[in-house]
N, C-alpha and C positions, 0 to 999 in steps of 0.2 A: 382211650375214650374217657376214663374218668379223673385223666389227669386232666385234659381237655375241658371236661365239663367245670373241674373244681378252678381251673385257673378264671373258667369262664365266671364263676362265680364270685369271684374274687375280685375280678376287673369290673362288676357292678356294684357289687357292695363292698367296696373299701369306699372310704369315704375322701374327700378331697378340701384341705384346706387350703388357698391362699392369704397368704398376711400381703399386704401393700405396705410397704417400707422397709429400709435394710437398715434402722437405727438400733438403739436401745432396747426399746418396747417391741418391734418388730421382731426381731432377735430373739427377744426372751419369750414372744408369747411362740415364738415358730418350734424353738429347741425343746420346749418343755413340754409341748401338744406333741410333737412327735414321738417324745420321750416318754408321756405319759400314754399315748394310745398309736404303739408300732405297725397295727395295720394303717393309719392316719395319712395318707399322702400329702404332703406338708412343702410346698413351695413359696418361696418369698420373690417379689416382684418389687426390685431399687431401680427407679428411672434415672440414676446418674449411674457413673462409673464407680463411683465407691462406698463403699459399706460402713456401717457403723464411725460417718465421718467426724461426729461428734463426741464422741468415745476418743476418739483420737485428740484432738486438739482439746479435750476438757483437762482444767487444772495446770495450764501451760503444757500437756504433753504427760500427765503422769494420772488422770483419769479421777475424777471425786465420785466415787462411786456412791457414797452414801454420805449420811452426818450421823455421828457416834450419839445419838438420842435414840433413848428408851424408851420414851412417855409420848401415848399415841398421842396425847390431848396436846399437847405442847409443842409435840413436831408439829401437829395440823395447824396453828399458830404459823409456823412458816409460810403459807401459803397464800397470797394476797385474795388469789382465786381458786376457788374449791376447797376451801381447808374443810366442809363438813361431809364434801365429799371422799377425801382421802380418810376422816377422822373413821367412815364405815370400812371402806377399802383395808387400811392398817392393820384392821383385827385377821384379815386372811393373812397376809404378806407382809413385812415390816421389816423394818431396818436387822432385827436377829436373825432372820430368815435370809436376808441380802447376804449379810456375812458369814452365815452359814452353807446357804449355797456356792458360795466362793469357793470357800475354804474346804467343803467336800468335794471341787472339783481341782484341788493345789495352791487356789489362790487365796492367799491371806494377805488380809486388810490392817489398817494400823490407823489409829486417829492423830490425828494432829490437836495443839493447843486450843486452834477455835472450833474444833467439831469435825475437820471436815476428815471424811478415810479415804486413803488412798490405797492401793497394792503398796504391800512392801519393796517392790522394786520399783517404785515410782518410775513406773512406766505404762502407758496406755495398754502398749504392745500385748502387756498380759491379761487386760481383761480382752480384747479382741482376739488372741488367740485360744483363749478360755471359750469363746463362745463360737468361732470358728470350727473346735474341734470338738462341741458339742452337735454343730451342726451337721460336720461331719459323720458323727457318730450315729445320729440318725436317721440318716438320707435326706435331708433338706435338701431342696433343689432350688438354686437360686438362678432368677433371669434378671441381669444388668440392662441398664438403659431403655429399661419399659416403663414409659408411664402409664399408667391407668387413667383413660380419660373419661370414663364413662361405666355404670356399674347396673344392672339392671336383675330384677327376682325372674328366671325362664318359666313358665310353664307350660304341662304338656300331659299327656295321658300317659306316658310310658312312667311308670311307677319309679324305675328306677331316676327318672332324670326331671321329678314333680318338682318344681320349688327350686333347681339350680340356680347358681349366681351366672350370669356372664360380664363379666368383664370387659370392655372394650380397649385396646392399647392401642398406642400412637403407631403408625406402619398399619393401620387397619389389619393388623392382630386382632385377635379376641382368644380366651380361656373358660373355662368355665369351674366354677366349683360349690363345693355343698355349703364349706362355712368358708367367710371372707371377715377377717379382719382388718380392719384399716389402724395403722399405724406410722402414716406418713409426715408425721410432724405439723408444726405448724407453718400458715401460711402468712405472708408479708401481707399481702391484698384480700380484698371484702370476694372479690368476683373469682378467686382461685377457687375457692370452696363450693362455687355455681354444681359441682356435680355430686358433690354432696348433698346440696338444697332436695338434686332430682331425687333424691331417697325418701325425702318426705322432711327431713331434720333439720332443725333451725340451728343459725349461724350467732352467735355471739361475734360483734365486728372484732378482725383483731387488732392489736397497737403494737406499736413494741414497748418490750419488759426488758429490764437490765441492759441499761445505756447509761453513755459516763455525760458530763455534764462538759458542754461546750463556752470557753470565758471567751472569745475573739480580742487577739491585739493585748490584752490585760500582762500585766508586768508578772504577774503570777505565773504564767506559763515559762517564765523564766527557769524555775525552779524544779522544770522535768528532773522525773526521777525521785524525787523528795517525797518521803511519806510522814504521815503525821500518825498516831495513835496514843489517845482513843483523839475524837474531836466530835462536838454536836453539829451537827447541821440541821436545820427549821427552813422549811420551804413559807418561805411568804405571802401572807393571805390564804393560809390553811393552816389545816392541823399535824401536817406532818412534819414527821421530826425523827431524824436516827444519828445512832453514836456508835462511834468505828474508827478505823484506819481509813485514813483519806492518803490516795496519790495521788503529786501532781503529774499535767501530761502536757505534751507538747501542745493540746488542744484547749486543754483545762483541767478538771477535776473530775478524781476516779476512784477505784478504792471499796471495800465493803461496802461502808456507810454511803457512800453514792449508788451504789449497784440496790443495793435494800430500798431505797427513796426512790431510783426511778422504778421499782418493781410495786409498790406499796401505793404510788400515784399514775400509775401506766396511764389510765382513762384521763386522769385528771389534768395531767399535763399533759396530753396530748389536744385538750380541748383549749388548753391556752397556747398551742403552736410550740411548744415548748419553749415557750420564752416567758422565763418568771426570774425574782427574784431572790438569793436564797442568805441566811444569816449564819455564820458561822462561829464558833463557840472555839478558840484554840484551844483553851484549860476548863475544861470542864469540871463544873467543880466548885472551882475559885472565885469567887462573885467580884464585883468594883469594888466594893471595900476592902477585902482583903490585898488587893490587890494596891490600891492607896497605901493602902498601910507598910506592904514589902516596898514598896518603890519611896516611900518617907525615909524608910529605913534604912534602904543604900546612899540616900544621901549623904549621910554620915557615914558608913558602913563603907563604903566604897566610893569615897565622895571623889577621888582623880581619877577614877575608873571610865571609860569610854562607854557610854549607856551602850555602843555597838559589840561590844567586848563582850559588856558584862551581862549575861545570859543565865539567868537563874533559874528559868523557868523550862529548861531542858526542852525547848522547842528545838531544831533542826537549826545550826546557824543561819544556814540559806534567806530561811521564813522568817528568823528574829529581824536579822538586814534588814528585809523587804519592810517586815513593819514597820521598823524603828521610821526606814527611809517613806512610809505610806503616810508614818504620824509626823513627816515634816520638822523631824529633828535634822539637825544638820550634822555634817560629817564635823567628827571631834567634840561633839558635845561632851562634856562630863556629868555623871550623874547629879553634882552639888551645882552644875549651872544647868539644870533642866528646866524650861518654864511649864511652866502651870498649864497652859495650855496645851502643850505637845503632848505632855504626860496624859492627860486625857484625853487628847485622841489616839497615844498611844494603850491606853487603858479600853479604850472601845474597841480596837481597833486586835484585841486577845481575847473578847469576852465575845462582841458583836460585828464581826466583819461581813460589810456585804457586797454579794456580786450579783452580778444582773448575767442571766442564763440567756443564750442566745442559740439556741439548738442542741442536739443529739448525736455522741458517736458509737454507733453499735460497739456492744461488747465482744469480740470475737471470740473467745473461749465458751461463754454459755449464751449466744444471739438464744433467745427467747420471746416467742410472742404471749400476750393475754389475750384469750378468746376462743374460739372452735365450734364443737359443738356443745350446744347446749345442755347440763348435767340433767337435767329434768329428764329427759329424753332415754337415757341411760340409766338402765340398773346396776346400781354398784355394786354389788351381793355377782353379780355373772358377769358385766364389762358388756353386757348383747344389750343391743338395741331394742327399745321397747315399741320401737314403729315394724320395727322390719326383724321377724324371727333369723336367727342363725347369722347375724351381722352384728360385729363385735367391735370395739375400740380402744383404742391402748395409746397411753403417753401424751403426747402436747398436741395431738388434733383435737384432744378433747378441754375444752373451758377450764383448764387448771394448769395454774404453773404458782411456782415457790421464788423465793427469795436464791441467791446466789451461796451454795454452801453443799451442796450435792443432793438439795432437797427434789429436787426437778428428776434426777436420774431417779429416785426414790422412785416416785410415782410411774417411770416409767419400767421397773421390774414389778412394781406391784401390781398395776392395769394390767401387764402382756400374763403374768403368771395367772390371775384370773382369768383372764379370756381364755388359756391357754388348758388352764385347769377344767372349766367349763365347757371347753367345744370339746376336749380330748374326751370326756365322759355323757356327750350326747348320742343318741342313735345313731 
């Protein structure tokens, strides 16, 4: 009888979490609420077939877990959207804590030259299996191919069940539970978020973030495969302006310094159709004069030398062609018969080359939107909604996302481990 009674007790007051999403943030805040409070009934709800699909394909397959920065004020700089809301967020959870967490559960991280860490076996595999067998470890209970379409506060006079969530899922399911976090990513469309509206919480529209730069038919797309670094690129008729590794693509142009510019202008280019103008800088650095000046120089210097040949400027041969052939030099020119004119269109055409943008191709490695729910809305200090008690948010449904470099998975250990921190340590 009083094993009866105590299990009966047990089956009312344990408490019941659902997270909605099987990414990043969902993951993190599910493993670590479970981990931190073992009575906690802790189920996660992925309305596709796969789990942490994004974990997967990040980094070409080998997972950017973090960016090797120490300095809260400078990472929050990363972030085109939300940087003052991570800049609060950082002081719980941070980039030492990501790699620290790793690394106390086997997996050690390693930075690369521009920042970004990866597992040392540059492989996804092992932060998915790292967090799989946390999951494990805990009793997460995971249901595939449930969407959540509907979410609503129950109330009711029986004490034990005042205030539940219900949940409504597709198959006219329903679940119910005490704390609900959502951490279902972001969405493409203004009207997917419609059931989030129902909660009471306002939508920032979203766009998409980190997209390569579309040239159609341009002779540049020749040169798939060819990377340039560093190179400036300047969006025209704005202020924007980044310097990086540029690749070309069978479409157009790609590369950091693309990926940062469409993250940096999301809104902005989106309101000109994505079709702008943009100037390009091959030597950065090197102004027209100087550049006068080397190219005077090989007249003499290399005056039988074939301007196509002679490649001083360590650009990509590929890109030198292209120029020489853009600035209307002709095949077999020699340096000492270059006219004056060529030369300076060959001179503009290393300092200021322009294309005209003619749309968007999603980034597949880190597709990111800007927008969600509104940070206002959200206390950064808990991840809980300040409309709706015991309803939490974590990662890219929420109004922030970074630049391309593993700042985005950042914010999404650090949102889930708050929420996770927070609901694990409530009544």
């Amino acid at each position: 009888m009083k094993f009866q009674l105590s299990l009966l007790k047990f089956f009312y007051l344990s408490k019941e979490l659902v997270v909605i999403g099987g990414g990043a943030a969902g993951f993190f805040c599910a493993v670590n609420a479970a981990r931190m409070n073992p009575s906690l009934k802790v189920t996660i709800v992925e309305k596709s077939n796969k789990l942490l699909s994004k974990v997967k394909i990040s980094g070409g397959g080998r997972c950017n877990v973090t960016h090797s920065c120490f300095d809260i004020i400078e990472m929050s700089r990363k972030y085109p959207r939300g940087g003052n809301f991570v800049k609060k967020t950082f002081h719980q959870f941070f980039t030492t804590n990501t790699i620290q967490w790793f690394k106390e559960r086997g997996v050690k991280l390693k930075a690369e030259a521009d920042g970004r860490m990866f597992p040392v076996t540059d492989s996804s595999q092992t932060i998915i299996d790292c967090l799989m067998k946390e999951a494990n470890r805990y009793g997460v209970q995971i249901m595939m191919r449930s969407e959540v379409r509907g979410l609503s506060v129950r109330t009711s006079l029986d004490k034990y069940e005042q205030g539940q969530f219900t949940l409504d899922l597709d198959g006219s399911r329903s679940i119910t539970a005490d704390y609900v976090c959502i951490a279902c990513g972001g969405y493409s469309k203004s009207s997917m978020f419609d059931w989030l509206r129902l909660s009471g919480h306002t939508i920032e529209d979203p766009v998409p973030s980190l997209f390569t730069f579309n040239i159609p038919s341009h002779p540049v797309t020749r040169l798939m495969g060819v990377s340039v670094d560093p190179v400036t690129i300047r969006i025209m008729d704005s202020k924007l302006e980044e310097s990086g590794p540029v690749l070309f693509t069978h479409w157009g142009l790609s590369g950091p310094a693309v990926l940062r510019l469409s993250a940096w202008g999301a809104r902005e280019l989106k309101e000109r159709n994505w079709g702008f103008g943009i100037r390009v800088n091959w030597l950065p650095g090197i102004h027209d004069q100087a550049l006068r000046e080397r190219m005077q120089h090989l007249r003499s210097s290399a005056a039988s030398q074939l301007v196509t040949g002679k490649n001083i400027f360590g650009l990509p041969q590929r890109l030198w062609e292209l120029l020489v052939e853009q600035s209307e030099i002709k095949t077999g020119t020699r340096w000492a018969d270059l006219p004056g004119r060529q030369q300076n269109r060959l001179i503009h055409h290393l300092t200021n080359y322009e294309f005209r943008i003619n749309g968007k191709t999603t980034f597949k490695e880190e597709f990111v939107t800007a927008g969600g729910i509104r940070l206002s809305e959200v206390d950064a200090n808990t991840m809980m909604s300040k409309k709706v008690q015991r309803l939490f948010f974590a990662g890219e449904v929420l109004d922030v996302d970074g630049i391309t470099g593993g700042f985005n998975f950042q914010h999404a250990w650090t949102s889930g481990f708050i929420a996770a921190k927070n609901i694990a340590a409530m009544p």
